[in-house]
N, C-alpha and C positions, 0 to 999 in steps of 0.2 A: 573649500572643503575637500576638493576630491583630492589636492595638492597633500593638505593632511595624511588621509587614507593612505595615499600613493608612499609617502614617506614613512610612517609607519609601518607595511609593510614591507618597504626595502628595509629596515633596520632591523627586522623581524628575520627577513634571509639573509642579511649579510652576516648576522647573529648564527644561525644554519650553518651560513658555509663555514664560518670563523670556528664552531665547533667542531663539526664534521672533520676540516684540515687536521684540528692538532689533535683528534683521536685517530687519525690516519697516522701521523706521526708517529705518536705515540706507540701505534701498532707495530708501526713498522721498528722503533728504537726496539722494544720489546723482543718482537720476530727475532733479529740479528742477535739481540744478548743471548737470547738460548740457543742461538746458531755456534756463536762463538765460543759460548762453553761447553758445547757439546763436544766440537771441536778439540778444545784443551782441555777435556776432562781425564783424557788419559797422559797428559802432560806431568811429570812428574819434578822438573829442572825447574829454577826460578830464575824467573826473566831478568832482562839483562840491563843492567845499572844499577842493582841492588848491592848495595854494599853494608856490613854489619861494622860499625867503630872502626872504619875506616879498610876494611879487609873485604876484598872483593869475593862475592858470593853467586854472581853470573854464570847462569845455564847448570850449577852446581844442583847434585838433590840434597834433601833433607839428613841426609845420615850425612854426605860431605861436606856439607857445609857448618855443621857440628862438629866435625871433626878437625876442619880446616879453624874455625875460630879457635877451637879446644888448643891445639897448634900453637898459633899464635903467640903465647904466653901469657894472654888475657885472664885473669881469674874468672872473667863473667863468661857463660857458656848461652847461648840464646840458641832455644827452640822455634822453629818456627813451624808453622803451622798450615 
């Protein structure tokens, strides 16, 4: 009987910690995203591997990289955002 009890509450805290852990995580995943865009909120260039139909658009900002596709000789002009 007491063997019962005994396991039941161990399943009851392992339940505890097993929550507890992934809203710790979770916290913490949280914390650093708005760390990181705090960070790149005044980032203006767009990072680097981005490329528009084939035409490299890396660290460019938004007006040059519109300009740079416009270039191109592409009819399609993409905004980004």
């Amino acid at each position: 009987m007491r063997d019962k009890i005994n396991k039941g509450k161990t399943q009851k805290l392992n339940k505890k910690v097993t929550i507890i852990t992934l809203l710790c995580v979770i916290i913490t995943l949280l914390f650093f995203s708005v760390i990181f865009s705090l960070v790149n909120m005044a980032n203006n260039k767009i990072i680097y591997g981005v490329k528009i139909e084939g035409i490299e658009v890396s660290n460019l900002t938004r007006r040059r990289s519109k300009i740079k596709s416009k270039g191109s000789g592409n009819k399609k002009c993409y905004y980004l955002l």
